[in-house]
PDB file of the backbone (N, CA, C, O) and the ligand in Angstrom, with CONECT records:
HET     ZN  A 101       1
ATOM      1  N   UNK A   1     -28.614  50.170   5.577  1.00  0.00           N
ATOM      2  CA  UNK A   1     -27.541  49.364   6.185  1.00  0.00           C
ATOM      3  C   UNK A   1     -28.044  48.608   7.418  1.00  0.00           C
ATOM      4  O   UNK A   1     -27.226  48.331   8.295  1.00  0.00           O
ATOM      5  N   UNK A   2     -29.351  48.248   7.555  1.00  0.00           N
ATOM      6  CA  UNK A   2     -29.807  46.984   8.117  1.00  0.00           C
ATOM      7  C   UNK A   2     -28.835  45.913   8.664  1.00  0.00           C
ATOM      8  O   UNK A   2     -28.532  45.753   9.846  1.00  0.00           O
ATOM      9  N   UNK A   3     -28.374  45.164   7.531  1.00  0.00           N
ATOM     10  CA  UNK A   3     -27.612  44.076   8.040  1.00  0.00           C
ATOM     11  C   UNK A   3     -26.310  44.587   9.086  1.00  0.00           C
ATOM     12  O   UNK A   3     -26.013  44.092  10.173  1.00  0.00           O
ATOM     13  N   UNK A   4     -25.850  45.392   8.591  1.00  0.00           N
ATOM     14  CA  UNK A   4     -24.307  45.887   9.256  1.00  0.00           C
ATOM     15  C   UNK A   4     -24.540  46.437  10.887  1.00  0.00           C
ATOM     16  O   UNK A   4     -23.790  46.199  11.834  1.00  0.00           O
ATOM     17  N   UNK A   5     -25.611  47.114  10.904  1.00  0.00           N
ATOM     18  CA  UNK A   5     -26.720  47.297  12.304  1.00  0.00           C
ATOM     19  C   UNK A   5     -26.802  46.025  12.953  1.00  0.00           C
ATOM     20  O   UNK A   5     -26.360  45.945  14.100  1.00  0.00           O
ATOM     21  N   UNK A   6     -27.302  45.005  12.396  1.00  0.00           N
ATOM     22  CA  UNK A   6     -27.435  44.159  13.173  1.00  0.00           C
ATOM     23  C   UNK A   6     -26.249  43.196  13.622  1.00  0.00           C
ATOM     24  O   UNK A   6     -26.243  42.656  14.728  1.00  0.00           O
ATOM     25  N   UNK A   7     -25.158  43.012  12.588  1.00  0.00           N
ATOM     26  CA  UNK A   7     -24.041  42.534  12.900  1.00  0.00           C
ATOM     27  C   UNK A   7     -22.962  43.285  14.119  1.00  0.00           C
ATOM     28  O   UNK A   7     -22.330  42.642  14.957  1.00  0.00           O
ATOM     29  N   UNK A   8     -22.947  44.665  13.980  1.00  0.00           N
ATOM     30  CA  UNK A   8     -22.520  45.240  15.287  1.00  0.00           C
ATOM     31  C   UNK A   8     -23.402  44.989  16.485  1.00  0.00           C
ATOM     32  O   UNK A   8     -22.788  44.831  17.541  1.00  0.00           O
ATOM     33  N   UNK A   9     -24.672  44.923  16.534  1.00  0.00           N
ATOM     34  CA  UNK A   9     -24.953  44.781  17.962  1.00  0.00           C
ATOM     35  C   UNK A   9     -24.873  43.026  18.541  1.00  0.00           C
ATOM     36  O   UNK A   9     -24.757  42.612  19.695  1.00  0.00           O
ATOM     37  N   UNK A  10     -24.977  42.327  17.356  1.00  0.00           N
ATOM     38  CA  UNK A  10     -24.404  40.660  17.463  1.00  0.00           C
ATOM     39  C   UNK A  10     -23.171  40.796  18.457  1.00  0.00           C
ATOM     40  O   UNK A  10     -22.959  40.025  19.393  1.00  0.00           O
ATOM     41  N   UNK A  11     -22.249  42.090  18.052  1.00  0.00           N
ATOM     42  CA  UNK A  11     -21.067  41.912  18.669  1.00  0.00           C
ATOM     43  C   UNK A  11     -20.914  42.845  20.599  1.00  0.00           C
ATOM     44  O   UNK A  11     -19.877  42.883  21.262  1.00  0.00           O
ATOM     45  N   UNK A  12     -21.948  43.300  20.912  1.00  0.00           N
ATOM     46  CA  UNK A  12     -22.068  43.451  22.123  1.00  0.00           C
ATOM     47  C   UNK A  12     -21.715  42.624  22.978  1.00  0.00           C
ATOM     48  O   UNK A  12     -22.288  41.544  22.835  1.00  0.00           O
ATOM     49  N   UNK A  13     -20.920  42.677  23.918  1.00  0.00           N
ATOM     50  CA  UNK A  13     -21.119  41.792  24.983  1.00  0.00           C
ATOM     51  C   UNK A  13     -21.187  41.956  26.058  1.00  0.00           C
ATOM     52  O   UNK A  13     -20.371  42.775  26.481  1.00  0.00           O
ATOM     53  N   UNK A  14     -22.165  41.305  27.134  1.00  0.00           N
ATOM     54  CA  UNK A  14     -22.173  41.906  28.213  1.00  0.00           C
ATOM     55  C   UNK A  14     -21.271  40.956  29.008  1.00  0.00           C
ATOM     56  O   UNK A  14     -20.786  39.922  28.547  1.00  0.00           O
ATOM     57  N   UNK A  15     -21.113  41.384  30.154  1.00  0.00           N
ATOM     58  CA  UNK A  15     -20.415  41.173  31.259  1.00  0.00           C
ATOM     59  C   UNK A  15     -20.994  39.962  32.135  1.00  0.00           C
ATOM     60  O   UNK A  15     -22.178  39.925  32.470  1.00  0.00           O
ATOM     61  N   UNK A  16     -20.141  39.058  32.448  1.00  0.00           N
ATOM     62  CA  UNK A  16     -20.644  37.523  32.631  1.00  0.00           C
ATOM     63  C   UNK A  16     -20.681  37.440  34.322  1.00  0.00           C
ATOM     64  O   UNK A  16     -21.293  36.609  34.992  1.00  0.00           O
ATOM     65  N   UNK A  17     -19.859  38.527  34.792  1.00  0.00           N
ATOM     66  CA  UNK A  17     -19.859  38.235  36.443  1.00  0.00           C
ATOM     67  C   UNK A  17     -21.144  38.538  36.885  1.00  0.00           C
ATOM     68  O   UNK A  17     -21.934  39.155  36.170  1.00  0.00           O
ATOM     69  N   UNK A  18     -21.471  38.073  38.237  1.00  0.00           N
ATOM     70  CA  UNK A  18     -22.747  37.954  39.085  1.00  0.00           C
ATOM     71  C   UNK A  18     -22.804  39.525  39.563  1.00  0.00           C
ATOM     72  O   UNK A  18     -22.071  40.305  40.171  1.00  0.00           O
ATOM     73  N   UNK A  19     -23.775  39.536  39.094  1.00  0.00           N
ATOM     74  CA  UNK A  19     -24.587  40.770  39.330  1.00  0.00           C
ATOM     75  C   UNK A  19     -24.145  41.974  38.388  1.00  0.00           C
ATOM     76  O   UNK A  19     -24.457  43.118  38.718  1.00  0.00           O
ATOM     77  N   UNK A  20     -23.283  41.692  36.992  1.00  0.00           N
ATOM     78  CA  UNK A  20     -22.887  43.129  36.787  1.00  0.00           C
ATOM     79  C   UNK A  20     -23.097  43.079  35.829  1.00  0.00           C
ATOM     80  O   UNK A  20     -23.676  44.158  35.695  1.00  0.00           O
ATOM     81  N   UNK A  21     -23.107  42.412  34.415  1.00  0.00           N
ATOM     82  CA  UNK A  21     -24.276  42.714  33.444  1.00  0.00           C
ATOM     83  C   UNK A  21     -23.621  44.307  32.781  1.00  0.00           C
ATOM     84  O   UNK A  21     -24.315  45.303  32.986  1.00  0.00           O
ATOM     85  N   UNK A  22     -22.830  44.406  32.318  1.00  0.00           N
ATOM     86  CA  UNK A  22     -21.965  46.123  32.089  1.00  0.00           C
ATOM     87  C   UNK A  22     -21.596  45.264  30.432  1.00  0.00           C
ATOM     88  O   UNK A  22     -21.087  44.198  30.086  1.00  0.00           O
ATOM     89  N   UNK A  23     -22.076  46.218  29.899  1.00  0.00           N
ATOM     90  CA  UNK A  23     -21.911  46.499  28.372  1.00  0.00           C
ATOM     91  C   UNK A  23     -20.440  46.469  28.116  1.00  0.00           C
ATOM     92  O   UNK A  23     -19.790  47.120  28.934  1.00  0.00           O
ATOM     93  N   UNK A  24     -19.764  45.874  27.182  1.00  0.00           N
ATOM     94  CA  UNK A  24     -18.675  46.034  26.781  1.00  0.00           C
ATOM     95  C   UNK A  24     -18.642  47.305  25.626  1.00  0.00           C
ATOM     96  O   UNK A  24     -19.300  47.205  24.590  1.00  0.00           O
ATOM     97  N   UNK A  25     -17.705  48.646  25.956  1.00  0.00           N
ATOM     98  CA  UNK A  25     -17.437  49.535  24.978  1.00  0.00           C
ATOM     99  C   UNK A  25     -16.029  49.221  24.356  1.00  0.00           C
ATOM    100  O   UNK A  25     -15.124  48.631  24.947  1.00  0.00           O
ATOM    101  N   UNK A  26     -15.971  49.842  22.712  1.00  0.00           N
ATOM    102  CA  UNK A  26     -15.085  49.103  21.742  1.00  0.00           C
ATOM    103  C   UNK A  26     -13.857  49.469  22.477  1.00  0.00           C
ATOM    104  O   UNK A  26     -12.922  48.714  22.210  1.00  0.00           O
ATOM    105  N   UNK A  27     -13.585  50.391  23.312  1.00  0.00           N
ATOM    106  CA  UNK A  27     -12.354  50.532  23.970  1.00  0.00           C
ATOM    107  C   UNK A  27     -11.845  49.915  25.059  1.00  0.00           C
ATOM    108  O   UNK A  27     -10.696  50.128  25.446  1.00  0.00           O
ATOM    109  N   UNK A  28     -12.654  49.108  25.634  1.00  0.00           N
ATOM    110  CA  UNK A  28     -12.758  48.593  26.830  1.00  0.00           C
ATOM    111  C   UNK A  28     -12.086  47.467  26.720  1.00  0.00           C
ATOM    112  O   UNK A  28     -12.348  46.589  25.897  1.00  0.00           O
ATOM    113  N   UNK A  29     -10.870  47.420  27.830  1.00  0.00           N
ATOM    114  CA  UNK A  29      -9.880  46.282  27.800  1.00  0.00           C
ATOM    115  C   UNK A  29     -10.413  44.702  28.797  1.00  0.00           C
ATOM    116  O   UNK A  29     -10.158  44.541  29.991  1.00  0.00           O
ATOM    117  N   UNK A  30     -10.899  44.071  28.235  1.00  0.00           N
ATOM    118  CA  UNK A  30     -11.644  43.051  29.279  1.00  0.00           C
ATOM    119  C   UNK A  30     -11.120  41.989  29.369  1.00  0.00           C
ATOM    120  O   UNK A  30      -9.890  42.019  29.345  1.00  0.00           O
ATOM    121  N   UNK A  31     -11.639  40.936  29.475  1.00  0.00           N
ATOM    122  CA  UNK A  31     -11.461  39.452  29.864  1.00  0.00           C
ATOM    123  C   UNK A  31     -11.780  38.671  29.319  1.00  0.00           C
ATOM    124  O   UNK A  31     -12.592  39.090  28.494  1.00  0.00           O
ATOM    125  N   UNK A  32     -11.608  37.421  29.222  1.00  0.00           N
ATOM    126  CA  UNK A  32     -12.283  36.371  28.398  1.00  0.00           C
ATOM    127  C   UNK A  32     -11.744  34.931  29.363  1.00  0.00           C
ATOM    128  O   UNK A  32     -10.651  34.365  29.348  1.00  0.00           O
ATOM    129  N   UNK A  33     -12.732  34.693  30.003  1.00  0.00           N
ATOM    130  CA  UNK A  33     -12.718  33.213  30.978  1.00  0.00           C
ATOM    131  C   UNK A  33     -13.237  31.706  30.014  1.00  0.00           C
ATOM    132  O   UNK A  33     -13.699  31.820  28.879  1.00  0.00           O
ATOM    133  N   UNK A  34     -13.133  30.919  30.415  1.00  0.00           N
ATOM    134  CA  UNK A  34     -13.851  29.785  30.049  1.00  0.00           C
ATOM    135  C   UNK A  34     -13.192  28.299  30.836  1.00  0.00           C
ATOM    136  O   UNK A  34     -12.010  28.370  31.172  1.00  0.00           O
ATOM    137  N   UNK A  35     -13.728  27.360  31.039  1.00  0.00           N
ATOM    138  CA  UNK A  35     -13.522  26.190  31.196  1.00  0.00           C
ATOM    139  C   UNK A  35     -13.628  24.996  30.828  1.00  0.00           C
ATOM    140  O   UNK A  35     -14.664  24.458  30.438  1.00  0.00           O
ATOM    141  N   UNK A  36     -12.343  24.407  30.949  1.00  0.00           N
ATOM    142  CA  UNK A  36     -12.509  23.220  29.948  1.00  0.00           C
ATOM    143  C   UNK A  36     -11.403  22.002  30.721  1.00  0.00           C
ATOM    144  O   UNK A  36     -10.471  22.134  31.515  1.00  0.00           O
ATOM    145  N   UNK A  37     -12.015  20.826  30.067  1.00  0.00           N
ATOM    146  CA  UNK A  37     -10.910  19.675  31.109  1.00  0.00           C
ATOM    147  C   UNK A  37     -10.060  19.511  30.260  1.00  0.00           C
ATOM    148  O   UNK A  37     -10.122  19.627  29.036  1.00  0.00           O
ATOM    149  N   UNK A  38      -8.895  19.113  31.212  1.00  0.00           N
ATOM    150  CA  UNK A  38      -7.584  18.937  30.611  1.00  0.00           C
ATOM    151  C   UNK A  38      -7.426  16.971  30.410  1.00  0.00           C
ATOM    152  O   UNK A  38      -6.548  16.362  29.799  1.00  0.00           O
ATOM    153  N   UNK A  39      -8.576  16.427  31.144  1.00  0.00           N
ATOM    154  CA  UNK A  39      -8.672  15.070  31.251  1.00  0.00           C
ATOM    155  C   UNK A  39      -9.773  15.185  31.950  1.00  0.00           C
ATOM    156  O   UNK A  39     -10.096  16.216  32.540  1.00  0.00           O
ATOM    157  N   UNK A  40     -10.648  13.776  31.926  1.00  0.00           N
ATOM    158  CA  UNK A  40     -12.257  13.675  32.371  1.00  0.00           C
ATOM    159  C   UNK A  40     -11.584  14.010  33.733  1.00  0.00           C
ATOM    160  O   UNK A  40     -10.418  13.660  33.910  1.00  0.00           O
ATOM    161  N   UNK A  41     -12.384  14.784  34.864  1.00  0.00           N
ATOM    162  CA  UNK A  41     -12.624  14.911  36.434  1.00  0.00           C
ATOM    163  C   UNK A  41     -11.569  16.075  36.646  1.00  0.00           C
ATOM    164  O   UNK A  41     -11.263  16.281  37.821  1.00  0.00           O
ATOM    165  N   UNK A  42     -10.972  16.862  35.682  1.00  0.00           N
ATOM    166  CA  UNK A  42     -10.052  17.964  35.893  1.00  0.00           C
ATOM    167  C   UNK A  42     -10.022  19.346  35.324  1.00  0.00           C
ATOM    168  O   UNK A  42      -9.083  19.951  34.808  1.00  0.00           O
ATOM    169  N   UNK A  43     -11.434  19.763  35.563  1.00  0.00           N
ATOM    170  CA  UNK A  43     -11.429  20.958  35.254  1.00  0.00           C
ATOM    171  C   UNK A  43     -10.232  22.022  35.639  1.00  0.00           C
ATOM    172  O   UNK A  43      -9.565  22.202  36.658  1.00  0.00           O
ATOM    173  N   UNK A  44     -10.275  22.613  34.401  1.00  0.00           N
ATOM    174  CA  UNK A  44      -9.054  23.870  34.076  1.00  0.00           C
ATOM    175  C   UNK A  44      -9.880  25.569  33.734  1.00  0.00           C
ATOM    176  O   UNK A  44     -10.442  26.020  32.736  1.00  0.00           O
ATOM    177  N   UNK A  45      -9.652  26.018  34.829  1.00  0.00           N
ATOM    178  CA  UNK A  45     -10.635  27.780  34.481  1.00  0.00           C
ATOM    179  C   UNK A  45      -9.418  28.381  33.481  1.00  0.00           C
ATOM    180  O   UNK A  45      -8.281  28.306  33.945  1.00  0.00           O
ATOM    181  N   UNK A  46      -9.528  28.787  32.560  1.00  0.00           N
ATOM    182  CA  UNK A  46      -8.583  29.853  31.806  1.00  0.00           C
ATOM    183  C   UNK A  46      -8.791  30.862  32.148  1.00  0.00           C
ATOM    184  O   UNK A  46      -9.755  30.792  32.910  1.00  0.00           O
ATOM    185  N   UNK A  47      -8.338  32.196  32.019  1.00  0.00           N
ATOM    186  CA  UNK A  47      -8.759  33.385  31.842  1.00  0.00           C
ATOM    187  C   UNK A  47      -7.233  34.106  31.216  1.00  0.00           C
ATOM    188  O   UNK A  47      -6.073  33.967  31.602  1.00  0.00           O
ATOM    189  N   UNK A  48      -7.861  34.957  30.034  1.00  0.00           N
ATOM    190  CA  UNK A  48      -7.032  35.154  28.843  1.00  0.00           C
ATOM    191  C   UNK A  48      -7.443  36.620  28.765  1.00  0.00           C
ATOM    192  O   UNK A  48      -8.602  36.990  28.951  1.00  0.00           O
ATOM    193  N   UNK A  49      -6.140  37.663  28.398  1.00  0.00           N
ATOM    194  CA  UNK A  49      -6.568  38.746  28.020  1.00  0.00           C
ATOM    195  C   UNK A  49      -7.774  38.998  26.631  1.00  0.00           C
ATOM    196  O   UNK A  49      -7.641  38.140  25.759  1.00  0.00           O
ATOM    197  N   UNK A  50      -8.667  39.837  26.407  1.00  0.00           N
ATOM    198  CA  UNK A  50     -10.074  40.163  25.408  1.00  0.00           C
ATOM    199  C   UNK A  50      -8.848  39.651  24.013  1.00  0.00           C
ATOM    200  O   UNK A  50      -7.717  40.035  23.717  1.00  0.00           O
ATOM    201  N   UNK A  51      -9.863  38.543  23.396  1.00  0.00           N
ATOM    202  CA  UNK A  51      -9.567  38.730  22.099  1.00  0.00           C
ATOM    203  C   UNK A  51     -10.898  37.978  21.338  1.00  0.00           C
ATOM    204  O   UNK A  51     -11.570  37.067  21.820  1.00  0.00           O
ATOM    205  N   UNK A  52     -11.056  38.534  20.196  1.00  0.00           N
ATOM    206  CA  UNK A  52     -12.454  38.751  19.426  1.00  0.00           C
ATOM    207  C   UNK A  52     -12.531  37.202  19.341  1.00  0.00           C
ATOM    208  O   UNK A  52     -13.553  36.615  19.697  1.00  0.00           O
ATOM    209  N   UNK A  53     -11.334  36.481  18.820  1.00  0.00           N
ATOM    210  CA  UNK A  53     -11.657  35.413  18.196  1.00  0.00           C
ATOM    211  C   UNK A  53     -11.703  34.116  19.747  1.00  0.00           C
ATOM    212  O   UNK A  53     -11.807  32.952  19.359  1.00  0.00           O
ATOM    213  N   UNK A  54     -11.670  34.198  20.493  1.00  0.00           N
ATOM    214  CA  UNK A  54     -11.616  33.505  21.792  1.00  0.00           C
ATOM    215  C   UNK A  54     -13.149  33.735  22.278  1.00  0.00           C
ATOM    216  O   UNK A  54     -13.983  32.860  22.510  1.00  0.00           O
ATOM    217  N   UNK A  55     -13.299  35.130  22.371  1.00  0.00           N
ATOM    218  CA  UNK A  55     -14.707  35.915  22.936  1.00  0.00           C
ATOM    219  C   UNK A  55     -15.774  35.268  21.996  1.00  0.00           C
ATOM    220  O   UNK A  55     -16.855  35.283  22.586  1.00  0.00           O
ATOM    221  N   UNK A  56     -15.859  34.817  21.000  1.00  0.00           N
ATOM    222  CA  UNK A  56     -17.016  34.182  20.081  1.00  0.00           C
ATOM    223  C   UNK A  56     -16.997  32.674  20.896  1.00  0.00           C
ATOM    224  O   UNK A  56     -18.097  32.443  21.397  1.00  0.00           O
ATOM    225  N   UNK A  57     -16.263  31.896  21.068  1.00  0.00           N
ATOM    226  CA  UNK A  57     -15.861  30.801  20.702  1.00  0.00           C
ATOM    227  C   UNK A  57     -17.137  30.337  22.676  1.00  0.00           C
ATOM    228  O   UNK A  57     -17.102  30.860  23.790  1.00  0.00           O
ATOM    229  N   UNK A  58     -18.245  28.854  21.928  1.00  0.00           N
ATOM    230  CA  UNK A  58     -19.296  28.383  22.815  1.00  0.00           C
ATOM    231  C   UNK A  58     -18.155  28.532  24.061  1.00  0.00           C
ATOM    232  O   UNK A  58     -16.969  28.203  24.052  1.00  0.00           O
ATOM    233  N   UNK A  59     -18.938  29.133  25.099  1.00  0.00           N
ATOM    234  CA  UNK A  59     -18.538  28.503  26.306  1.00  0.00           C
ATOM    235  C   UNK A  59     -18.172  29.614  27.037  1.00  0.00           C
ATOM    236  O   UNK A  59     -18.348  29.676  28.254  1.00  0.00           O
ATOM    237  N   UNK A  60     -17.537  30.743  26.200  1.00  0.00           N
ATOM    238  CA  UNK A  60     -16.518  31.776  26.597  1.00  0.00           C
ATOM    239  C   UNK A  60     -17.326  33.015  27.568  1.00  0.00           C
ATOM    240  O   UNK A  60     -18.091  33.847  27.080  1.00  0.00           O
ATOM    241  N   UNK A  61     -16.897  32.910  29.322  1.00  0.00           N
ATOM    242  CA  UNK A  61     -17.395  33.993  29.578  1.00  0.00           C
ATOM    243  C   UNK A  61     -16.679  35.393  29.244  1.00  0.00           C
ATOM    244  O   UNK A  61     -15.449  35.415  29.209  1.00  0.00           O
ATOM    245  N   UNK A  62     -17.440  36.592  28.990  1.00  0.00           N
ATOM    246  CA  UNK A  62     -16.863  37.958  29.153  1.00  0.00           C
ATOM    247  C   UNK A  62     -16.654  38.682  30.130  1.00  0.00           C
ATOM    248  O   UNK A  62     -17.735  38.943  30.656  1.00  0.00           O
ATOM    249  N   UNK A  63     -15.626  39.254  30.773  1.00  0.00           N
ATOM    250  CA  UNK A  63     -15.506  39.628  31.918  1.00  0.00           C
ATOM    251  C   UNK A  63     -14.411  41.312  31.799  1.00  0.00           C
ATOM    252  O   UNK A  63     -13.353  41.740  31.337  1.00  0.00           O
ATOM    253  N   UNK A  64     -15.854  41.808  32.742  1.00  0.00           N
ATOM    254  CA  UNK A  64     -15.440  43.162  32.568  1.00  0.00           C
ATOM    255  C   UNK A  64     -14.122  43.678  33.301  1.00  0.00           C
ATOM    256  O   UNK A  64     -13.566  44.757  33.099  1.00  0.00           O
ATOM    257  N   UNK A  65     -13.720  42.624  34.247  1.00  0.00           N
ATOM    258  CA  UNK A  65     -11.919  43.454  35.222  1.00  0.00           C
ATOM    259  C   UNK A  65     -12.194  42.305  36.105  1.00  0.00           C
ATOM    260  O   UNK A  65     -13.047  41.458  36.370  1.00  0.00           O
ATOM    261  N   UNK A  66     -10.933  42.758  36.444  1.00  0.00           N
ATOM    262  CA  UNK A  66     -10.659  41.295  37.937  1.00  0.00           C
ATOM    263  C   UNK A  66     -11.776  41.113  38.777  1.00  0.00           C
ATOM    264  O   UNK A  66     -12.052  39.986  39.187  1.00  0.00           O
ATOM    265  N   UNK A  67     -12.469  42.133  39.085  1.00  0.00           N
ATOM    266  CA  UNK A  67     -13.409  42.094  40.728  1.00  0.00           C
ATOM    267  C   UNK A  67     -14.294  41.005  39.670  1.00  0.00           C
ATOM    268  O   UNK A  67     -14.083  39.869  40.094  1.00  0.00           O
ATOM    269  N   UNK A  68     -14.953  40.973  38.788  1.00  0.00           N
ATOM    270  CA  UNK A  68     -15.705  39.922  37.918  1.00  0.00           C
ATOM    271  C   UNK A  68     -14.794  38.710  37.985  1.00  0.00           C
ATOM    272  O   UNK A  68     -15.229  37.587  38.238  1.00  0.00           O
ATOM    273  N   UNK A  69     -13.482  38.980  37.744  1.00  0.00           N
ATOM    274  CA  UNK A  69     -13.275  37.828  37.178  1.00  0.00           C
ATOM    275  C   UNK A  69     -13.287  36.852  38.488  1.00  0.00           C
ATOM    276  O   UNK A  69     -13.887  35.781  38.587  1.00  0.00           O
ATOM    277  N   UNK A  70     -12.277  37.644  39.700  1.00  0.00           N
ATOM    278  CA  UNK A  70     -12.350  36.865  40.896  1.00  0.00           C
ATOM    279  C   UNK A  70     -14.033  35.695  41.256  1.00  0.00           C
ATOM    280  O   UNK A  70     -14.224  34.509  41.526  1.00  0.00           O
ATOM    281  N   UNK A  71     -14.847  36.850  41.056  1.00  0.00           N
ATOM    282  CA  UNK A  71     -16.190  36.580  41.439  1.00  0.00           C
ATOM    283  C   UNK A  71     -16.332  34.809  40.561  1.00  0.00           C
ATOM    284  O   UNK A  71     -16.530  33.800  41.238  1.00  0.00           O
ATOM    285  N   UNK A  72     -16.232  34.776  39.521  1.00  0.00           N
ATOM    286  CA  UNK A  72     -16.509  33.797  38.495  1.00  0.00           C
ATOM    287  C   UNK A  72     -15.734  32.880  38.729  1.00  0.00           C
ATOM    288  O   UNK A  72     -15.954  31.758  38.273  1.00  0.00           O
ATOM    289  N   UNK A  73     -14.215  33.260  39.800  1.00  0.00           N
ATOM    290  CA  UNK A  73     -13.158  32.157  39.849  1.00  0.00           C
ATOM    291  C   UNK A  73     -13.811  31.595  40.644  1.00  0.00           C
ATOM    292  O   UNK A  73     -14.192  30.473  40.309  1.00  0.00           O
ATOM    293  N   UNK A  74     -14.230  32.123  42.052  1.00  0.00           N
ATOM    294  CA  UNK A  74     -14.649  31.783  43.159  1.00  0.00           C
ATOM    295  C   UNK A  74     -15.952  30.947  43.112  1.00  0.00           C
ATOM    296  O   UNK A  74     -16.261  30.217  44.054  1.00  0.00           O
ATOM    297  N   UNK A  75     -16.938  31.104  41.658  1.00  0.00           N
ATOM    298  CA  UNK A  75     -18.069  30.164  41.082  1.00  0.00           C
ATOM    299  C   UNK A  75     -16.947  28.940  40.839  1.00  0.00           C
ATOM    300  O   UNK A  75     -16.448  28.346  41.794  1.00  0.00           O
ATOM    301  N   UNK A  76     -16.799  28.806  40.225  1.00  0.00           N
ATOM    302  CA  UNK A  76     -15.896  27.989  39.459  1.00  0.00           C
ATOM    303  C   UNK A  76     -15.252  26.934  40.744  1.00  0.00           C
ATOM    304  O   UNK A  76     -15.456  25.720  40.769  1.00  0.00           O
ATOM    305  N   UNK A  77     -14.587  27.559  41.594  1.00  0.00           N
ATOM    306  CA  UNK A  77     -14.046  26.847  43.091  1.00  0.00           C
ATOM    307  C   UNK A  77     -15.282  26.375  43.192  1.00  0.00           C
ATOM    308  O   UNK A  77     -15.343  25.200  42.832  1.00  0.00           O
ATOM    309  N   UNK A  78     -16.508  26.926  43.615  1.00  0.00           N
ATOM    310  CA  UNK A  78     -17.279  26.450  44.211  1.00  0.00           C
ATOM    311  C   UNK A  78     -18.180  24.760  43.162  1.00  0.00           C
ATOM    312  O   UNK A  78     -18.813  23.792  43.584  1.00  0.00           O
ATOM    313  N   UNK A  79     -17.881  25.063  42.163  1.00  0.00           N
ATOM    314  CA  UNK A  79     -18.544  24.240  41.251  1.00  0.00           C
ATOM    315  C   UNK A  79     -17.999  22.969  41.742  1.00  0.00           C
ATOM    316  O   UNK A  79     -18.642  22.117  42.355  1.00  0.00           O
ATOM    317  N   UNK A  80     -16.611  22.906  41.383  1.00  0.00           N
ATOM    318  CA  UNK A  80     -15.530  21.883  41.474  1.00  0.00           C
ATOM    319  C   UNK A  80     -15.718  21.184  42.545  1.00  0.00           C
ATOM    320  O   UNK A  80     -15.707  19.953  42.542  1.00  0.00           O
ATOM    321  N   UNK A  81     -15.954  22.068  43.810  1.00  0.00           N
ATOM    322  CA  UNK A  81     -15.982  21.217  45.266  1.00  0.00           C
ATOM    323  C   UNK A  81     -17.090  20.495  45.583  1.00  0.00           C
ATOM    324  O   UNK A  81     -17.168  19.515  46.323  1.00  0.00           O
ATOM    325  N   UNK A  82     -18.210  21.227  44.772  1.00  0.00           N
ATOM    326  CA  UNK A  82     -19.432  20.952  45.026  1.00  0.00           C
ATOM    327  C   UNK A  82     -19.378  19.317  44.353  1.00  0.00           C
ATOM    328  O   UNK A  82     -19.745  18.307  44.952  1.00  0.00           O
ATOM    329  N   UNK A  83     -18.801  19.374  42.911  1.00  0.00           N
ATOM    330  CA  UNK A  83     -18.810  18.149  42.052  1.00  0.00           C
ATOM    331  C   UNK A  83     -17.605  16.881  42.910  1.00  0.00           C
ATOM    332  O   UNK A  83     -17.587  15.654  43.007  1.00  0.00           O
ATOM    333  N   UNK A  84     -17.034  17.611  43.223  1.00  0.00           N
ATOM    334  CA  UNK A  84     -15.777  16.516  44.311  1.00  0.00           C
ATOM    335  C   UNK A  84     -16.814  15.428  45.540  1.00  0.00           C
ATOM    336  O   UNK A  84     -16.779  14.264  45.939  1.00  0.00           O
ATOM    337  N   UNK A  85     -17.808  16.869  45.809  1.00  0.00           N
ATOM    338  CA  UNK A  85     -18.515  15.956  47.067  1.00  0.00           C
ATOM    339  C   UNK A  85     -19.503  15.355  46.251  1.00  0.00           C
ATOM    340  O   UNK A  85     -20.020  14.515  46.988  1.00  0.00           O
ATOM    341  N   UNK A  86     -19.960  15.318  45.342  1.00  0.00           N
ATOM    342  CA  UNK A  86     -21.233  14.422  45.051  1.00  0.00           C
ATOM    343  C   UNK A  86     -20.997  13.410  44.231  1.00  0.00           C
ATOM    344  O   UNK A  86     -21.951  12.896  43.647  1.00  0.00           O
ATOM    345  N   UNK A  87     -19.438  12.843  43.997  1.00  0.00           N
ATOM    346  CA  UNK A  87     -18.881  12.324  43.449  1.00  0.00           C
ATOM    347  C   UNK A  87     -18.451  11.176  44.788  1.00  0.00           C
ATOM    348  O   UNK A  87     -18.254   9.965  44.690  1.00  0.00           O
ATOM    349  N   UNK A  88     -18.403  11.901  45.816  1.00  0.00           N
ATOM    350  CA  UNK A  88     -17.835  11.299  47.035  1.00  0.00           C
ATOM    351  C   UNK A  88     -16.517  10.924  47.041  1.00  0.00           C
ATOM    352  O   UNK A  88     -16.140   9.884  47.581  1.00  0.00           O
ATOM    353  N   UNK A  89     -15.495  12.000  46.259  1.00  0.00           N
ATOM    354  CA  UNK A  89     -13.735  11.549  46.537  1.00  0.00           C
ATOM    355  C   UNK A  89     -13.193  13.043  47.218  1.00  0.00           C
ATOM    356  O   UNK A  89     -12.018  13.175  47.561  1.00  0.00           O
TER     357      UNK A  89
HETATM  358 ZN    ZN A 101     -18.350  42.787  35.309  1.00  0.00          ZN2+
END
C-alpha cells in the first residue's frame, strides 16, 4: 500500500505562521487564511474555519490557532502598507 502512504502524507500540513512550522494532527481544529483582491489595489485577507477542500486550493495558508493567525494578519498589514508606500498613495 505504497500509493495510499504516500497520498496521506501529501495530506500533512504544516503550519504557515512565522516561526511555528507545527504539524497538523487529523484532530486538530485549525485555520485556513489566504488572500485575494476584491478589485486591482484591494487586497482582502480571509481567514476561514479548516476545511479540506479550501486547505488544497494554490495560495491557501494553514494556520495552527489565532496566535499564528494574528502573526500572518499582522504580515499581511505589513505587506499592504509597505505596497501603499511604494506605490506612493
Ligand atoms: Zn502555528
Amino acid at each position: 500500500m505504497v500509493a495510499a502512504r504516500n497520498i496521506i502524507s501529501n495530506l500533512a500540513y504544516r503550519c504557515a505562521g512565522p516561526n511555528c512550522g507545527v504539524l497538523k494532527g487529523a484532530s486538530d481544529r485549525w485555520w485556513v487564511m489566504w488572500a485575494s483582491f476584491a478589485e486591482p489595489g484591494m487586497p482582502i485577507l480571509y481567514l476561514a474555519p479548516w476545511d479540506e477542500e479550501v486547505a488544497v486550493r494554490e495560495g491557501a495558508l494553514h494556520v495552527c490557532g489565532d496566535g499564528c493567525a494574528q502573526k500572518l494578519q499582522s504580515q499581511f498589514m505589513g505587506n499592504v502598507r509597505e505596497n501603499q508606500r511604494n506605490s506612493g498613495s
